[in-house]
N, C-alpha and C positions, 0 to 999 in steps of 0.2 A: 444334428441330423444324422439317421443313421446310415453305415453305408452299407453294401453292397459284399458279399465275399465268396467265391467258391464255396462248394460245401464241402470239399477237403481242408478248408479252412474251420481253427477250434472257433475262429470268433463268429463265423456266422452261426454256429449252434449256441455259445454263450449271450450274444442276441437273442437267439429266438427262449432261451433260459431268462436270461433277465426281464424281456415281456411276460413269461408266463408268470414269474414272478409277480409283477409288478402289479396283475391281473388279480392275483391271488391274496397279496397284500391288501388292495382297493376290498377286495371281499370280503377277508374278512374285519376290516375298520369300519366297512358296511353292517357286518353284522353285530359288532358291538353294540351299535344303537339298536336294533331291532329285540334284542333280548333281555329281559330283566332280572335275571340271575346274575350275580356279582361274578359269581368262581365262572362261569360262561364270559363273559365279558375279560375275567381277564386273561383269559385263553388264549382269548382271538387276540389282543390287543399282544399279551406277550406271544404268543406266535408271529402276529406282523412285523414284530422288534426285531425275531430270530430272523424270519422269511430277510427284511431289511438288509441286515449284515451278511446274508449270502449273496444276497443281491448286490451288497459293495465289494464282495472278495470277486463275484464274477466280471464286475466293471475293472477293478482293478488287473485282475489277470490281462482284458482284451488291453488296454491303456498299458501294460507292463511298469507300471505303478508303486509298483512294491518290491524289491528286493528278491522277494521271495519266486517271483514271474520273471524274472528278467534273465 
């Protein structure tokens, strides 16, 4: 569940980063199927991989998870 944070807080904006994310990913895995071009297809697919991995450095910062956040 997610929570709640001031908006002086970084983590209520890396929430609202991580949803858009997440939006964005769902898109384009969506549009993988819809298109018959290979080099399209793997676009999308390796974009959602990249999109992915930002989407775990930003989880990781809010969770301070890493070394790197702490």
């Amino acid at each position: 569940m997610e929570q709640t944070f001031p908006e002086s807080d970084p983590r209520h904006h890396t929430q609202k980063v991580q949803a858009w994310l997440s939006d964005l990913i769902d898109h384009l895995r969506q549009d993988v199927q819809k298109v018959d071009d290979p080099k399209a297809q793997a676009l999308f697919e390796t974009s959602a991989e990249v999109l992915t991995g930002l989407k775990t450095a930003y989880a990781h910062y809010e969770k301070r998870s890493e070394a790197a956040w702490r």
